[in-house]
C-alpha positions in Angstrom: 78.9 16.9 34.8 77.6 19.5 37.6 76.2 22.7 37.0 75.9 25.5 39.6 72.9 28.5 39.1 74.6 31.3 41.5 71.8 33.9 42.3 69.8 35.7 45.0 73.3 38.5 44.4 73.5 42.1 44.2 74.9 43.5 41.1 78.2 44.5 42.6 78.7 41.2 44.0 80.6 37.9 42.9 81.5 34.7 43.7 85.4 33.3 43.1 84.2 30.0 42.2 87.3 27.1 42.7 87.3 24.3 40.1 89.9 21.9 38.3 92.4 19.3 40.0 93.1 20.3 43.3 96.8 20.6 42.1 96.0 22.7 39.0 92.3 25.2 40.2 91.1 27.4 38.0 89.4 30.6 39.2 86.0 32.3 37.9 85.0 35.2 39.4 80.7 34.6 38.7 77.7 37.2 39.1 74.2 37.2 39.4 72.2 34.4 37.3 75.4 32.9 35.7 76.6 29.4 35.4 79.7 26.5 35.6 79.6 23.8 34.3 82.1 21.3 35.2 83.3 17.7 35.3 82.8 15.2 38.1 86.1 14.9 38.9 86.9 18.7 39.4 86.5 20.1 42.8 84.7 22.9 43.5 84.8 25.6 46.1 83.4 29.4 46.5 83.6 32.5 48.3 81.2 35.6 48.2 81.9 38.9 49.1 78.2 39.4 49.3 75.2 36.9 50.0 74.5 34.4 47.2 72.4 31.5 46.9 73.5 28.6 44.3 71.4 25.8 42.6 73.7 22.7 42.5 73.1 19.9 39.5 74.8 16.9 38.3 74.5 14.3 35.4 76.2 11.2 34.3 77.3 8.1 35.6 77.1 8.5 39.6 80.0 6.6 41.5 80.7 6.1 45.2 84.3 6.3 46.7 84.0 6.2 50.7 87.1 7.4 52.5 87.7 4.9 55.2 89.1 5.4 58.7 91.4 2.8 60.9 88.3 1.7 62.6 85.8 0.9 59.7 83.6 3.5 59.7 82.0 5.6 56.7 83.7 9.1 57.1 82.6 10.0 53.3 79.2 11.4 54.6 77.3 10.6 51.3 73.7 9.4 51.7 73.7 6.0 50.1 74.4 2.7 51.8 78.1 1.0 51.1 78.5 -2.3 49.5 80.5 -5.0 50.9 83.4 -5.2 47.7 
C-alpha cells in the first residue's frame, strides 16, 4: 500500500492525481491536506495547477524488479543493491 499527504496548497488549488493500471488510470482531482491510498502495483502520477508539497508512504511486502539494459547495467534507479538470481 502507499499513501500520499498532498499539502503546502492554496484553497483554489488541486492536484489531478494518476493511479490504476497504466492501461485502465483513474483520475482524482485532490486539495489541500487530503489523501490516496493505493496499491503497490498501481502507478501514480500528478499535476498541480498551483504549488503542492506531497508526503509519500508505503507498507507491505517490499519487492525489487530492476529493468535491465543490453549491456547489464541497473537502469531501475532504486537504492538497494541487486542480487545475482
Amino acid at each position: 500500500m502507499e499513501a500520499y499527504l498532498y499539502h503546502g496548497m492554496a484553497p483554489e488549488s488541486r492536484v489531478l492525481h494518476l493511479m490504476g493500471e497504466p492501461q485502465e488510470t483513474r483520475h482524482l482531482f485532490v486539495a489541500n491536506e487530503q489523501a490516496v491510498l493505493s496499491p503497490t502495483w498501481s502507478i501514480h502520477s500528478g499535476a498541480g495547477i498551483g504549488e503542492y508539497t506531497f508526503i509519500w508512504a508505503m507498507a507491505g511486502t517490499m519487492s525489487i524488479t530492476p529493468t535491465w539494459t543490453s549491456s547489464s547495467r541497473r537502469t531501475c534507479g532504486d537504492p538497494f543493491p541487486l542480487r545475482d538470481a
